[in-house]
N, C-alpha and C positions, 0 to 999 in steps of 0.2 A: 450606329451612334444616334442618342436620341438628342438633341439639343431643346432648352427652354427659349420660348419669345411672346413678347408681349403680357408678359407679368406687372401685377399691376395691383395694387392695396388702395379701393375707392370703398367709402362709406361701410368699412367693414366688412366688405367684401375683398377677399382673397382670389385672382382669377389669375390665369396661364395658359400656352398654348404649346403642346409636346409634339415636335417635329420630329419626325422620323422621313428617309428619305426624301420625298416630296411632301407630303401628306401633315397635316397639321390638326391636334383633338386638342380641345378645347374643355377643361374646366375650371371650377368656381366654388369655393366653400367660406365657411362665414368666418369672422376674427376668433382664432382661441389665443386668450392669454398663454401671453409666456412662448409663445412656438414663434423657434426663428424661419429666415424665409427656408432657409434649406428644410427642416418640419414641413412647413405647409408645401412645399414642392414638392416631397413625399406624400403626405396625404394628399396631393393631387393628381401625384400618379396613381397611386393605388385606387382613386376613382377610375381615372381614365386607359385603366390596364385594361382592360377588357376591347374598349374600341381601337385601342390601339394594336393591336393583336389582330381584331377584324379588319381594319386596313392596310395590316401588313399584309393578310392572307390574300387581299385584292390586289394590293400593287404586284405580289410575287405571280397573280395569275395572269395579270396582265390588264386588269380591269380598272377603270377609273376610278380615284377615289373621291371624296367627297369633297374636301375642300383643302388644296393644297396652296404652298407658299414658295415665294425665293427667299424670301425671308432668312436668314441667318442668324443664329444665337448662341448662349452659351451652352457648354456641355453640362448634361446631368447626368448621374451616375447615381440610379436608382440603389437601393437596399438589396441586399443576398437577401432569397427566401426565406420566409421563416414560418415554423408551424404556429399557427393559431386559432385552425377552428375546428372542431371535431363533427363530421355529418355520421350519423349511424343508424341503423337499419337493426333496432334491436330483435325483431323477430325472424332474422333472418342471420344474428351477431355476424353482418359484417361493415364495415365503414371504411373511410377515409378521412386521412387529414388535408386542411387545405392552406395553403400560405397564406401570406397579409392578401396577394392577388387576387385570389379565388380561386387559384390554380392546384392541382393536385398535387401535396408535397409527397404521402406516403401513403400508403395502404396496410402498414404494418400497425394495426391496431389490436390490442389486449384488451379478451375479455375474463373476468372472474368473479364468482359467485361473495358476497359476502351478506352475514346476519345469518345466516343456518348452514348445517351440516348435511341439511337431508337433500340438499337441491348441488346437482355438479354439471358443469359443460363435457360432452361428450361425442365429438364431432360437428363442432357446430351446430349443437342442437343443447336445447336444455333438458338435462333429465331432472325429476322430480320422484321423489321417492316416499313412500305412504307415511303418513304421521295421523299420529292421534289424536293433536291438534293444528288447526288452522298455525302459519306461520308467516309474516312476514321475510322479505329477503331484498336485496338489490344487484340486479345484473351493473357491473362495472364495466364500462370502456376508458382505456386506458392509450395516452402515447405520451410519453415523454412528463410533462408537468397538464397536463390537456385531460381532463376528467369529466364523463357526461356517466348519469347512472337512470336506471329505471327500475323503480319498485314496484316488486309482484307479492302473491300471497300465494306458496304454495299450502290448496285446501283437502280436509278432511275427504277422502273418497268415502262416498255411500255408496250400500248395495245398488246394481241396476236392473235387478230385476223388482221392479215398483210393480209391475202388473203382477205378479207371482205375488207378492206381501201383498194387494190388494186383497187379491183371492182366494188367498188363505182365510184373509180377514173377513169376508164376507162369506165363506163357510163354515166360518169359525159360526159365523154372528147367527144363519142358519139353524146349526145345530143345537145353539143353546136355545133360539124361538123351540125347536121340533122339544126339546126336551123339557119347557117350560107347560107347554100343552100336555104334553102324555102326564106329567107332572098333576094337572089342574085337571084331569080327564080320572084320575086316580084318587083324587081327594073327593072329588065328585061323587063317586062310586061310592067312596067308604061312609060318605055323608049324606047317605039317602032320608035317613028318619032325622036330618037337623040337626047331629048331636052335638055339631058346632056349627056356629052361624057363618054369614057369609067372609066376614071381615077377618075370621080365625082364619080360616081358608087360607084368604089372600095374605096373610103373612105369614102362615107357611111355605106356600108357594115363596114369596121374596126370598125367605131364608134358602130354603133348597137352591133358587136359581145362584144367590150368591156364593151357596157351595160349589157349586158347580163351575163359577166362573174364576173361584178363589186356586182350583183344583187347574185346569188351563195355564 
């Protein structure tokens, strides 16, 4: 049985002391309109759930608690659980839900793909499936009226052999120097006695190299 003592409404301040067994926690929040004292005794416990929990776990072991009373008051009869906060662990899609306390209410949390087709949950794992363009999406966790989401973008996959396209490319790039030479070694030749000058040459040469690159 928990009873309330020493409740008290000074300068806007809301303060109380939740006696359990021996043992007495103590808290303090500030004036909300409109909230009657049963309101704020709830929101006081819902503060002080957690230490009071820790000195229940101390009186049942036998250990002193921190600050007890004889004190006598009246009965308070907290609120049934209820869900309200969603913790979630998206890359891992799993969570829990937690009551007003902070305490674990469920662990049955929903998750679903929504914004594309191409992205689906498959053992608690996300698959993602090839597109040919970039996509937006949103992983949904789901309990009850309780909604937390996380957007991702499943992306265009590139080839991974980047060192292979390198390579190519630089013996692509290679073969066209080697053939721009034999190219310029060949007009050279045919134009011993000058029967076209230097500049003829060189844009022959251009034309040729861009056949050759046009041909690739």
């Amino acid at each position: 049985m928990i009873q309330v003592i020493d409740y008290k409404e000074v300068d806007n301040i809301i303060s109380a002391g939740f006696k359990k067994h021996n043992f007495v926690v103590y808290g303090q929040i500030g004036n909300i309109e409109g909230f009657t004292k049963k309101q704020y005794l709830q929101a006081l416990y819902e503060q002080c759930k957690a230490a009071i929990d820790y000195e229940t776990d101390r009186f049942n072991q036998g250990l002193p608690n921190h600050l007890v009373s004889k004190e006598e008051g009246e009965t308070f009869i907290p609120d049934h659980p209820k869900p309200t906060t969603l913790r979630i662990d998206f890359d891992n899609l799993s969570g829990v839900v937690l009551d007003q306390y902070g305490d674990v209410y469920s662990t049955n949390v929903e998750f679903t793909i929504e914004g594309t087709n191409r992205v689906r949950i498959e053992g608690n794992r996300v698959i993602e499936d090839e597109v040919e363009e970039s996509e937006e999406y949103q992983i949904v966790a789901k309990y009850s009226d309780l909604v937390e989401t996380q957007s991702r973008t499943v992306n265009v996959i590139y080839p991974d052999n980047i060192e292979s396209l390198e390579q190519s490319i630089a013996e692509l790039t290679l073969e066209t120097a080697q053939n721009s030479m034999e190219i310029f070694n060949a007009l050279s030749a045919v134009n011993t006695n000058n029967e076209i000058n230097q500049a003829t040459m060189m844009m022959e040469l251009l034309n040729m190299i861009a056949t050759l690159q046009g041909g690739e």
